[in-house]
C-alpha positions as CSV (number, residue, x, y, z in Angstrom):
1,X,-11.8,0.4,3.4
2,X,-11.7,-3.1,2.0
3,X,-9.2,-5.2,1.6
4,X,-7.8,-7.3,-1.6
5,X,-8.6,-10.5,0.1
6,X,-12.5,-9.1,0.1
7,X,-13.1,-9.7,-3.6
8,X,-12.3,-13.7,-4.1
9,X,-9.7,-13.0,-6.1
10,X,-7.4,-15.9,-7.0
11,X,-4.9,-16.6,-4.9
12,X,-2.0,-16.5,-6.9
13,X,-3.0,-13.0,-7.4
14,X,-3.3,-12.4,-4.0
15,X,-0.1,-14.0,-3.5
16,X,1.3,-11.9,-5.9
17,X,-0.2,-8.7,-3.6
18,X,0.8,-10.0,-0.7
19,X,4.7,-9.9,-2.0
20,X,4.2,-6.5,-3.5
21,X,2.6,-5.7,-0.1
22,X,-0.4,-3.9,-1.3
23,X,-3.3,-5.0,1.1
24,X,-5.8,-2.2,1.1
25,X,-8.2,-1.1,-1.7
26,X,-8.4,2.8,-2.7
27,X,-11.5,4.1,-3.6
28,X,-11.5,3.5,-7.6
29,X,-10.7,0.1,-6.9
30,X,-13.0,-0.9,-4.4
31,X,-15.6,0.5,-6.5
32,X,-14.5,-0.8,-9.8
33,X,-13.3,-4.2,-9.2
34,X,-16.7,-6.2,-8.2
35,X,-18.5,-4.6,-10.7
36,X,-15.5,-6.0,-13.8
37,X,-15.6,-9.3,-11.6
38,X,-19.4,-9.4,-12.4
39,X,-18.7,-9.6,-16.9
40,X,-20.3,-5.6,-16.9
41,X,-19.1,-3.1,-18.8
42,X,-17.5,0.0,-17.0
43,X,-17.0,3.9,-17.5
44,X,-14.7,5.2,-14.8
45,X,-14.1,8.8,-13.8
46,X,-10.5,8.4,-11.9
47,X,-7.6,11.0,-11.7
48,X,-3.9,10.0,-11.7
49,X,-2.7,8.6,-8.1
50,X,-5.9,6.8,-7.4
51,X,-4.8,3.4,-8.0
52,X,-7.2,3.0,-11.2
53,X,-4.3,0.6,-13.2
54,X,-4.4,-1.8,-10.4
55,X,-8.4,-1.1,-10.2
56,X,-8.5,-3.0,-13.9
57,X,-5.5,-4.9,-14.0
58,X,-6.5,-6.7,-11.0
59,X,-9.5,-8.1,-12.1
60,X,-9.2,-9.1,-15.6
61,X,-6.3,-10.5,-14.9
62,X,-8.4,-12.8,-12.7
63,X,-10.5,-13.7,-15.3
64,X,-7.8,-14.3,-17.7
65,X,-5.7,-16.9,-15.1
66,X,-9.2,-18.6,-15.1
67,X,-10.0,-19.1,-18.7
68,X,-7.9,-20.7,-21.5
69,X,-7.4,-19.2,-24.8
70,X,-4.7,-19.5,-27.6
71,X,-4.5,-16.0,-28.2
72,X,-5.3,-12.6,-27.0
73,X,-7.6,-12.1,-24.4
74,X,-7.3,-8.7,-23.2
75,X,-6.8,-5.6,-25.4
76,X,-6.0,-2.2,-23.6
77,X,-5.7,0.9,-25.2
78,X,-3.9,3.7,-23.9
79,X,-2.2,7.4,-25.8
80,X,1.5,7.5,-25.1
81,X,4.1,4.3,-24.9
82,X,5.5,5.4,-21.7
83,X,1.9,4.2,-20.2
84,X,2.0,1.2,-22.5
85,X,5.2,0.0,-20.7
86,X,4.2,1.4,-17.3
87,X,1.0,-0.9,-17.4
88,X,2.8,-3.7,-19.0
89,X,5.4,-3.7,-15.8
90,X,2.7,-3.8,-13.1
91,X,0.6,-6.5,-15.2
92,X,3.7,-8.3,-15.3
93,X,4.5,-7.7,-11.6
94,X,0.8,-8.7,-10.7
95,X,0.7,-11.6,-13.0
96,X,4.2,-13.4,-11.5
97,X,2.4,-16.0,-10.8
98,X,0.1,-17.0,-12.8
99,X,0.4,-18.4,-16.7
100,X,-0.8,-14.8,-17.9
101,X,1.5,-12.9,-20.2
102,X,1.7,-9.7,-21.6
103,X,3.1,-7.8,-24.1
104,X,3.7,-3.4,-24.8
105,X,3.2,-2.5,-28.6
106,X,4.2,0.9,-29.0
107,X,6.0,3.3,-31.5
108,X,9.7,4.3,-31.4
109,X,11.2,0.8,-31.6
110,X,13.3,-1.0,-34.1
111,X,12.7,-3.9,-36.3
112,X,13.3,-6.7,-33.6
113,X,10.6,-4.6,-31.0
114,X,8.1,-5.0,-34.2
115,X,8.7,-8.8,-34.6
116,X,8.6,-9.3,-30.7
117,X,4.9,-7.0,-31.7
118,X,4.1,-9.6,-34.5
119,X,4.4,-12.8,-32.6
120,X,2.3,-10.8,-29.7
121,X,-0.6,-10.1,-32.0
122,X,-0.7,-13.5,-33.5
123,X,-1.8,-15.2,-30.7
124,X,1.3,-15.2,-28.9
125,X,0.3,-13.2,-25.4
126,X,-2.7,-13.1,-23.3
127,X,-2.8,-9.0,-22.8
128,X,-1.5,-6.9,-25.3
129,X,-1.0,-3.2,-24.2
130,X,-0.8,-0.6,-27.1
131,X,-1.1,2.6,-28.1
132,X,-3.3,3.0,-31.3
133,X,-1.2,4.0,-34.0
134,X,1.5,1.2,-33.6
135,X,-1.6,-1.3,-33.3
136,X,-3.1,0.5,-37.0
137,X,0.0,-0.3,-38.3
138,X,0.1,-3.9,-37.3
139,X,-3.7,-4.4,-38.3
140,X,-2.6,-3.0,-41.8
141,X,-0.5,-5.6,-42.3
142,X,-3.4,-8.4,-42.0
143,X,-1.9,-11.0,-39.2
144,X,-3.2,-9.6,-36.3
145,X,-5.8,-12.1,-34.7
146,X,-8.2,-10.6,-32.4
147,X,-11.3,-13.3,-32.8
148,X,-10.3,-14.4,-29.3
149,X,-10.8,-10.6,-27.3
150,X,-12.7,-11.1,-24.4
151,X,-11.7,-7.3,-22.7
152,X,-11.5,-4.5,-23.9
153,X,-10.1,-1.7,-21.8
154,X,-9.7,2.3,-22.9
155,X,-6.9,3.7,-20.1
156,X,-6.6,7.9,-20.2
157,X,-9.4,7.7,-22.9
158,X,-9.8,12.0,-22.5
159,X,-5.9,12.2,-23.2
160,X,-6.4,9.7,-26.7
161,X,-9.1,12.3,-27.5
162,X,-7.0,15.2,-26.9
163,X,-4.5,13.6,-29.7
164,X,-6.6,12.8,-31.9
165,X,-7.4,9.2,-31.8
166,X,-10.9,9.0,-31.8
167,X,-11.2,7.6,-35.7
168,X,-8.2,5.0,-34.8
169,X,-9.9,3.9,-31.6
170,X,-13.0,3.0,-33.6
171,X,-10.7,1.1,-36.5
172,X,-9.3,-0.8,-33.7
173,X,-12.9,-1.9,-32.2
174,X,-14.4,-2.9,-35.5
175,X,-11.8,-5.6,-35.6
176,X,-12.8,-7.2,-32.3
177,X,-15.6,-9.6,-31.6
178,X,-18.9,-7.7,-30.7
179,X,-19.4,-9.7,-27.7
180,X,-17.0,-8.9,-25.3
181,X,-16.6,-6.9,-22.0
182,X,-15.8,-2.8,-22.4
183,X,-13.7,-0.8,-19.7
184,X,-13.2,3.1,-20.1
185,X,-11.2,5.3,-17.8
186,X,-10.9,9.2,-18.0
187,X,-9.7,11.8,-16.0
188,X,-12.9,13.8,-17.3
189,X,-16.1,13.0,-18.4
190,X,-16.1,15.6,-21.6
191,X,-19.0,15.1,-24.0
192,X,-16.6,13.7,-26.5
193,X,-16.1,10.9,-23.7
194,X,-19.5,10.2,-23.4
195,X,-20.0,10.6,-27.3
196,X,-17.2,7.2,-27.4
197,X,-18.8,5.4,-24.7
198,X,-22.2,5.2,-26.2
199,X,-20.3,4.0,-29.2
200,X,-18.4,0.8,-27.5
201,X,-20.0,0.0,-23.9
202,X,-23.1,-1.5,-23.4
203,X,-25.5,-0.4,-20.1
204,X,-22.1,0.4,-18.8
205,X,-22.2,1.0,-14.7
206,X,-21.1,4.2,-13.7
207,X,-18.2,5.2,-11.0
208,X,-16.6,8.1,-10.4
209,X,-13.6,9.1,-8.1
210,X,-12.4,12.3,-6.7
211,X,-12.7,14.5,-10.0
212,X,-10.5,17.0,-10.3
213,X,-9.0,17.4,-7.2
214,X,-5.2,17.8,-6.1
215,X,-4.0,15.0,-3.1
216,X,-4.9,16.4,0.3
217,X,-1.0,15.8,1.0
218,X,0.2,18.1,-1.6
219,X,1.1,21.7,-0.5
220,X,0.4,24.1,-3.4
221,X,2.7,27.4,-3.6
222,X,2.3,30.0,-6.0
223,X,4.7,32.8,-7.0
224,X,3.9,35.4,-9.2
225,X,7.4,35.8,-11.6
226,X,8.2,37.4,-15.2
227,X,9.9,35.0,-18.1
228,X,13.0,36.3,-17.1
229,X,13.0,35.7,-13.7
230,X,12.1,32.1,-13.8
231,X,15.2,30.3,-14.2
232,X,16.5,31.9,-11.1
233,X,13.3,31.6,-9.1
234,X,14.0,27.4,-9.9
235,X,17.6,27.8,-8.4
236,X,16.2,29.4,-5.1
237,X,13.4,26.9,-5.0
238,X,15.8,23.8,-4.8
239,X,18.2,26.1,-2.9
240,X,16.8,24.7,0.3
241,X,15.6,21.6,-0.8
242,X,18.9,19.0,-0.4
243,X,16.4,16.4,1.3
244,X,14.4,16.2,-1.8
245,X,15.6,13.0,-3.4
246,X,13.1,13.5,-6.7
247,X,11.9,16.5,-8.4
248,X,10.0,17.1,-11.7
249,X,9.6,20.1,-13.3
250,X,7.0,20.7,-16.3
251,X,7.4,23.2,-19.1
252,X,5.1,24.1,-21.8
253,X,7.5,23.5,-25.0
254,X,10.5,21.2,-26.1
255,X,12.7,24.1,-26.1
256,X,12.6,25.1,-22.8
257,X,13.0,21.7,-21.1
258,X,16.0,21.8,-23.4
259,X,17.2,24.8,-22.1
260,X,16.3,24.5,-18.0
261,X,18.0,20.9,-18.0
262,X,20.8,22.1,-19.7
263,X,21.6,25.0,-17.4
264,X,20.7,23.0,-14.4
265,X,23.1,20.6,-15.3
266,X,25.8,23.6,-15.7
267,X,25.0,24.3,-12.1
268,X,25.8,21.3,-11.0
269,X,22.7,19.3,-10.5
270,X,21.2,16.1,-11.3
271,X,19.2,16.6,-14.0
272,X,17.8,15.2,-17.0
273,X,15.3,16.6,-19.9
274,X,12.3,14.3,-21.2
275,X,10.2,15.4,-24.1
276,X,9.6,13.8,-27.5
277,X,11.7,15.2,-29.3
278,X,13.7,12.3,-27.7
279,X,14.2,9.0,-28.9
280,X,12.5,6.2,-27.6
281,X,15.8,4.1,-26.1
282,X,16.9,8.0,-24.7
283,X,13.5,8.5,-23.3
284,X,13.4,4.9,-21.5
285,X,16.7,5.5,-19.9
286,X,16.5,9.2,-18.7
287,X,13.2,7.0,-16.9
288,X,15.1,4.6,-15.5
289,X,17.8,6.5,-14.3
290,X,14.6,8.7,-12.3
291,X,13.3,5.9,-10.8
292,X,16.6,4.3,-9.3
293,X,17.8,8.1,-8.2
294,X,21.0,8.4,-10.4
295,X,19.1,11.8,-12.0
296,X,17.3,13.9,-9.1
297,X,15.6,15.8,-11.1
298,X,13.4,15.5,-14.7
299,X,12.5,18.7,-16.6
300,X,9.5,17.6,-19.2
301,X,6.4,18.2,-21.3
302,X,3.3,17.0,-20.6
303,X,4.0,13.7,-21.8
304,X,4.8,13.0,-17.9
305,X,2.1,14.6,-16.3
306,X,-0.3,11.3,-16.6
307,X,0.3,7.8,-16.1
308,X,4.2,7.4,-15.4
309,X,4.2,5.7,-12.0
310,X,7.2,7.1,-10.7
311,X,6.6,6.6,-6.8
312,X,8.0,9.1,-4.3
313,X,7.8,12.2,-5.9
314,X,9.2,15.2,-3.3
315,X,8.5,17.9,-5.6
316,X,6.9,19.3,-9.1
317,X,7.6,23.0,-10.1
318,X,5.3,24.3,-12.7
319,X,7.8,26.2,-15.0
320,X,4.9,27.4,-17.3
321,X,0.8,27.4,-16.0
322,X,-0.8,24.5,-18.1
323,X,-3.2,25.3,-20.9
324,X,-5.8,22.9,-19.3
325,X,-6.5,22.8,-16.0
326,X,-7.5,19.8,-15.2
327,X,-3.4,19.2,-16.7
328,X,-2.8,21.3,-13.6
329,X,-3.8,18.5,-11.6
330,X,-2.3,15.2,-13.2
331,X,0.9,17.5,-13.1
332,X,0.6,18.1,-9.0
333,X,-0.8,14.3,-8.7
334,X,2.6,13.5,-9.2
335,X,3.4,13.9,-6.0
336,X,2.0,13.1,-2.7
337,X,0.8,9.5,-4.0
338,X,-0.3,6.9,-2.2
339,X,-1.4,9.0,1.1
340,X,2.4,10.5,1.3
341,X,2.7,14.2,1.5
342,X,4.6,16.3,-1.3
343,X,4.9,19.9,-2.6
344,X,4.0,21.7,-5.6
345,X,5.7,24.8,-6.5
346,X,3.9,27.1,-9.6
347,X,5.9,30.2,-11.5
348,X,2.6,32.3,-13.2
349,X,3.7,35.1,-15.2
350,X,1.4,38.1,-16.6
351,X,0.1,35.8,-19.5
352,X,-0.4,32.6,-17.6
353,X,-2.8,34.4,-14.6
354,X,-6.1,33.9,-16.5
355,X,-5.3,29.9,-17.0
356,X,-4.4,29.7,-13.2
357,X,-7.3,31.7,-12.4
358,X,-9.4,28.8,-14.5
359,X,-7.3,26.0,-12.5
360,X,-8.6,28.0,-8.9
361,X,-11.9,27.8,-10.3
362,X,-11.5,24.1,-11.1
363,X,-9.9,23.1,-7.7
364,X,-12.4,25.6,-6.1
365,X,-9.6,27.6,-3.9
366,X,-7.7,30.3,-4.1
367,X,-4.3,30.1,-3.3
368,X,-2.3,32.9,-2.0
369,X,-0.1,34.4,-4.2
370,X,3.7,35.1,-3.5
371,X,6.2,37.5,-4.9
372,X,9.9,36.7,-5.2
373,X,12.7,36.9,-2.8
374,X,14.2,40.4,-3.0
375,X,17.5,39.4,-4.8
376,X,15.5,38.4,-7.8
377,X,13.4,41.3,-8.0
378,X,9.8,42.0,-7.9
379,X,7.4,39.9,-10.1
380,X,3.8,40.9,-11.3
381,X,0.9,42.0,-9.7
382,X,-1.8,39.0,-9.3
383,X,-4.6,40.3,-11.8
384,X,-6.5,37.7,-12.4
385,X,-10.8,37.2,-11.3
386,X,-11.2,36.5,-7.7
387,X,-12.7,32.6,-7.7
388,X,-14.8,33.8,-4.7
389,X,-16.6,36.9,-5.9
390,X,-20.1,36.6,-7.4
391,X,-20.3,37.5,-11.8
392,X,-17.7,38.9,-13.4
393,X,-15.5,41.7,-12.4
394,X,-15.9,43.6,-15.9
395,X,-19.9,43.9,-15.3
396,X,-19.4,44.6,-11.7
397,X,-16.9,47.7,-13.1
398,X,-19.7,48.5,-15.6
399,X,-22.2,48.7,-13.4
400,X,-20.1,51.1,-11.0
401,X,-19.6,53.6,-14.0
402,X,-23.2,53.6,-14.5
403,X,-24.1,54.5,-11.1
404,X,-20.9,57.3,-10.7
405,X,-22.6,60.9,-11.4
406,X,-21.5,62.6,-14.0
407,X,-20.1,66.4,-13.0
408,X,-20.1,69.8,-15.0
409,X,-16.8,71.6,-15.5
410,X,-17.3,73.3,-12.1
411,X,-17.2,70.1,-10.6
412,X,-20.6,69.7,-9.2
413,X,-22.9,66.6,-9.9
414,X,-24.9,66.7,-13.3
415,X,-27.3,64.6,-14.4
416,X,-27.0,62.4,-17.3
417,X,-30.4,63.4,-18.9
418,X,-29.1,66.8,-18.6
419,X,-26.0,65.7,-21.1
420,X,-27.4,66.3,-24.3
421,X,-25.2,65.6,-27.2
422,X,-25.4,68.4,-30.2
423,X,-26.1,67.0,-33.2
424,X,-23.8,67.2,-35.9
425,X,-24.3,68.8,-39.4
426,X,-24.9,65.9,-41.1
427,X,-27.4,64.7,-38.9
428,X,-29.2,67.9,-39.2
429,X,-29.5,67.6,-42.7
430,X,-30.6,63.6,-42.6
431,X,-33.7,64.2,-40.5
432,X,-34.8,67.2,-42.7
433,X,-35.4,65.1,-45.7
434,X,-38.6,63.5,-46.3
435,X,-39.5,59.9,-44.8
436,X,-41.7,58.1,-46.9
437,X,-43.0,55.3,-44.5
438,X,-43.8,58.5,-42.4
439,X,-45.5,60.1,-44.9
440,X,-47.5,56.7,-46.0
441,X,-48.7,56.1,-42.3
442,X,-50.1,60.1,-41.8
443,X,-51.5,59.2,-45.4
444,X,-53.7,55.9,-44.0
């Protein structure tokens, strides 16, 4: 494993490291940072928890403490503003000391946020982190000045996809100059991905980290559990947990984080729900309190399952499987970070066992399925494909049905050949009328 002091970085950079005491490189990084160091352009396959922030950050911000510009130099992309402001705080914690600045444009603010925006995209910040529809709305207005972009970088470019920000992305990057250096990281490497990167990177190198796989230091449970019983199967989760300082749990719509938080809270725990439905100043401070431990536990969307660095993470509950697996993984990448060990707790209900059985497949494991305690009642019966059986179970069923003998009312075995199904009256009367093309061909 290399360390920081491996790459020539600057030093105030490395001071900077040395305070936050971060001395050894993870994978993504030491993979990724020579080759940004080196002016090439970059697609990067990294999953949440890698360190793949830090794996950018790092060294275009080394480029950028080195070069002198009057307005912006760096330009990175990313789909939600919690990101934006979770980049722009360890780009500002990196860049203490150097003359770099930065600056978060994102949606949800009010009209002193947008003027603080303004100045940023005038020329008045080095990096400016955004998400792309605050940044259309900026360019619309004609004062943005992006002549001086040196690096571009695309952070959770699968998520920005997923939204719908493919056409936006491609606004944005006509407005920059044509030469510059390109940076793309995704959690997957979908067609669509590779569609964009053809689009904006130029012979871009190639790295990719640990697709798709949970942290060796999570311990996955699964309990099989109907709707109802969900709620209670939470309580007797946390029931033994008292030395777990920081719990999420995700949910697959607004109204049920609204609903677990609130009776969580009735029962007397720490807890606070996140989901957009929010408001940006109400969302920023149910984060804050998280991160200093005032609220124990978050109940969200997905909005949290990629990108919010929250460090220390004792335990996610899956409320609700995930539609897409690989969300199964950015939500259990919460915790066990950074080589620490965490659990992950899922609830799958009838209608959520063919997406876990898709997540098993994706993971490649099969993880052993428990029923709930006895004073809640028994859950469902695991049904979904086995991950380690060869074809599907339907055809190997099939196959078995055609192979059974069939038997005679007297029960003994009887041929299918033997089966002869009478023929109706009507089909009686279709094959005795005339067939011309049978007639034509005894004719020639």
């Amino acid at each position: 494993m290399k360390k920081f002091t491996d790459f020539g970085l600057n030093e105030t950079l490395l001071d900077a490291l040395f305070y936050m005491n971060f001395e050894e490189a993870t994978e993504i990084q030491e993979k990724a940072i020579p080759t940004i160091l080196e002016g090439k352009d970059l697609i990067g396959c990294a999953q949440t928890g890698t360190g793949k922030t830090a794996a950018f950050v790092l060294p275009t911000l080394n480029q950028v403490a080195e070069e002198e510009s009057d307005g912006v130099q760096v330009l990175i992309l990313c789909p939600t503003r919690e990101l934006a402001i979770q980049i722009e705080q360890q780009i500002q914690g990196i860049a203490y000391f150097t003359n770099a600045s930065c600056y978060a444009v994102y949606g949800g603010g009010d009209g002193v946020s947008w003027e603080g925006e303004a100045d940023a995209l005038k020329g008045g910040a080095d990096i400016v982190v955004a998400t792309p529809g605050r940044l259309l709305a900026h360019i619309a207005r004609g004062y943005v000045k992006f002549d001086t972009v040196k690096h571009l970088i695309l952070d959770e470019a699968d998520r920005m996809l997923d939204i719908g920000f493919f056409d936006d992305i491609i606004k944005i990057i006509k407005q920059l100059p044509e030469e510059r250096q390109s940076l793309m990281f995704s959690a997957t490497m979908a067609p669509k991905i590779r569609q964009l990167a053809k689009q904006i990177l130029k012979d871009p190198e190639e790295i990719s980290v640990a697709i798709s796989k949970p942290a060796e230091g999570v311990t996955q449970k699964v309990i099989l559990a109907h709707e109802e019983q969900k709620v209670k199967l939470v309580q007797h989760v946390l029931g033994d947990k008292d030395d777990f300082n920081s719990i999420i749990i995700f949910c697959s719509t607004k109204k049920k984080v609204e609903k677990l938080a609130r009776t969580l809270k009735q029962r007397g725990y720490a807890c606070q729900g996140i989901s957009s439905d929010y408001e940006q100043e109400a969302r920023e401070e149910a984060l804050r309190d998280f991160r200093s431990g005032k609220t124990r536990i978050m109940v969200a969307t997905d909005v949290m399952s990629r990108g919010i660095d929250i460090k220390g993470i004792d335990l996610v509950i899956n409320y609700d499987v995930p539609g897409d697996a690989e969300d199964y993984v950015h939500r259990i990448g919460r915790t066990a970070r950074a080589k620490t060990e965490g659990m992950a707790v899922t609830l799958v209900c009838t209608d959520d066992m063919f997406k876990f059985s898709k997540i098993e497949r994706l993971i490649d494991r099969e993880l052993d399925k428990e029923q709930p305690p006895k004073h809640i009642g028994e859950g469902p019966q695991w049904k979904g494909p086995s991950t380690k059986g060869k074809g599907r179970k339907g055809s190997n069923q099939r196959n078995k049905r055609k192979d059974k003998p069939r038997r005679d009312k007297a029960g003994k075995d009887k041929p299918r050949e033997d089966r002869k199904k009478e023929k109706s009256k009507n089909r009686l009367m279709y094959e005795a009328l005339p067939n011309p093309r049978k007639d034509t061909a005894k004719a020639e």
